[in-house]
Phi, psi and omega in degrees: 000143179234173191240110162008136191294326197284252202047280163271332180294325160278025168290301218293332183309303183294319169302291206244102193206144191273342169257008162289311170300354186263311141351282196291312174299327226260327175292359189265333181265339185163157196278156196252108170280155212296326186292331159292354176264315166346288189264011162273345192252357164083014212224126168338140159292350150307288142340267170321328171272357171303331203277334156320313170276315152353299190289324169283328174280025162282348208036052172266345142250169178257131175266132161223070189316152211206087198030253172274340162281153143255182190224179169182137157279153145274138192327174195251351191174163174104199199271333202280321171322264213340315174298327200278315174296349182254306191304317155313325174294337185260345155288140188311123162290146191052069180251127167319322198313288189258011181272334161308308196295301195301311183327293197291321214267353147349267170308316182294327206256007182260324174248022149303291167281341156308312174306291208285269210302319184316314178312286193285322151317332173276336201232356160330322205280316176245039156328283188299335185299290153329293212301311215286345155284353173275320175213176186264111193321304195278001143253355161283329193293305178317290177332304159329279176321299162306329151287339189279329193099159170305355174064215345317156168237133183282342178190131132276152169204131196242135200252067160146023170013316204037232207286318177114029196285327181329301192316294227261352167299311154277340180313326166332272217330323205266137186292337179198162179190139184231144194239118164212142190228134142343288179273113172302347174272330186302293185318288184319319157345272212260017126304344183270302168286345156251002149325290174313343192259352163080023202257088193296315191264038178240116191263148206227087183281132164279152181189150187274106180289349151251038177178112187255000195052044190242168171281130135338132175049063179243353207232132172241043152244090153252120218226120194232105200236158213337086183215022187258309219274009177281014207211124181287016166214036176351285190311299164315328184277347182254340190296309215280338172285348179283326159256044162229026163284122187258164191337134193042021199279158164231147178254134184232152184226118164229130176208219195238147177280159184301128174214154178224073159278097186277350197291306178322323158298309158293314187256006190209025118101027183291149148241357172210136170279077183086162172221123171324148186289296163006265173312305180297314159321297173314308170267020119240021165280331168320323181294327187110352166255180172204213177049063170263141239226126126244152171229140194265129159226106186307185175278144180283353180200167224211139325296142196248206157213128189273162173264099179264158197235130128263107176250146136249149167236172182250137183271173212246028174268311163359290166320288179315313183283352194275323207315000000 
């Protein structure tokens, strides 16, 4: 699809500014809330959000409200990307400017996580506990199970491990399984509890979920369970658990459908309130899988959270075309 000359002159109109563009770079590492562009561009929320709505109706970006935050993206895809991608591509690297912008949006994603660790350190201990006041644990865990499959799986892999329950709830199933988490109090946790479950072939790794240092298509289980709404960039994060699916392999997801308990932000270190079948659908078939699968488990009481299942797979044609 291409887009009408007014069109593009009103892309380039939007684009080209200097802190639109500065914007548009900052949104290229990961979608952003309006305040956090705030104190990267040093520049008022009026202001910035004027430059926000601009880009969007060029639909060179995405508005995405979030309970009391909004949020914003670059389009996800179309003539309007593709244009935002050439443009971006012809700013200099180390260019002052925008070396600064990456500097501050760092330091923020430096007191996320310090912010993060702080968290999963005070409340490790009653980690299951937390979980266990929003909904009832023993019908999401049966859900679970019933979404991941009857296996056997030659590997597993569980992404934010936490405590390790994912582990000791599916690991029976699995001939081998690796866990990796962030937080070094979670791991000792769930090293502990998967002792206890007797599970001899399961390792338990500190490891980054957007960069896992694991092989590409090796696991045909992967399970990533409430942790998307902890992570300023899902959508990277799901890219990076999708490619370690292997050919006829499954991606399982749990995570909360859109709510607006906002206390979860402040007392329990939430950064997105939930997420749409929508969206998690779109990344992942962008990811390369399909045949997406979801299952709903409202709250046993009001106010609740309601509980999404996402499964996807990689199809086993996979195989063939890398062969």
């Amino acid at each position: 699809m291409e887009l009408r000359s007014e069109e593009v002159v009103e892309a380039l109109r939007a684009a080209g500014e200097t802190s639109r563009l500065r914007i548009l770079t900052l949104l290229a590492r990961e979608e952003l809330a309006v305040m956090e562009l705030c104190q990267i561009l040093s520049q008022s929320q009026p202001r910035v959000s004027r430059h926000l709505k601009l880009l969007a109706e060029a639909g060179l970006i995405e508005r995405f409200p979030d309970g009391a935050w909004v949020f914003y993206r670059l389009a996800a895809g179309g003539p309007r990307r593709v244009l935002v991608d050439h443009i971006l591509g012809m700013v200099k690297p180390g260019d002052h400017a925008y070396e600064k912008d990456a500097e501050r949006l760092q330091e923020i994603r430096r007191l996320r996580s310090e912010a993060a660790s702080a968290y999963f350190h005070l409340n490790a201990a009653r980690w299951d506990q937390i979980r266990s006041l929003y909904v009832s644990e023993a019908s999401v865990e049966s859900a679970i199970i019933k979404a991941a499959g009857e296996g056997p799986f030659k590997q597993m892999v569980d992404l934010g491990a936490g405590t390790g329950r994912m582990l000791t709830l599916l690991g029976p199933r699995a001939q081998s399984a690796v866990g990796l988490d962030l937080s070094q109090q979670m791991l000792n946790i769930a090293r502990a509890n998967v002792a206890k479950a007797g599970l001899k072939r399961c390792e338990l790794r500190h490891g980054d979920i957007f960069n896992t240092d694991l092989a590409s298509h090796s696991a045909d289980l992967v399970v990533v369970h409430q942790v998307l709404h902890y992570l300023g960039d899902p959508a990277a994060a799901l890219k990076e658990s999708a490619r370690l699916v292997a050919p006829g392999g499954r991606l399982l997801i749990v995570d909360f459908a859109p709510h607006k308990l906002e206390f979860l932000r402040d007392e329990h270190a939430h950064r997105r309130l939930g997420f749409n079948d929508n969206e998690i659908e779109g990344w992942l078939l962008k990811a390369g899988l399909s045949k997406v699968k979801i299952a709903t488990l409202p709250p046993s009481a009001q106010p609740g959270l309601t509980v999404k299942i996402w499964t996807a797979e990689r199809g086993r044609e996979h195989s063939r075309s890398a062969a």
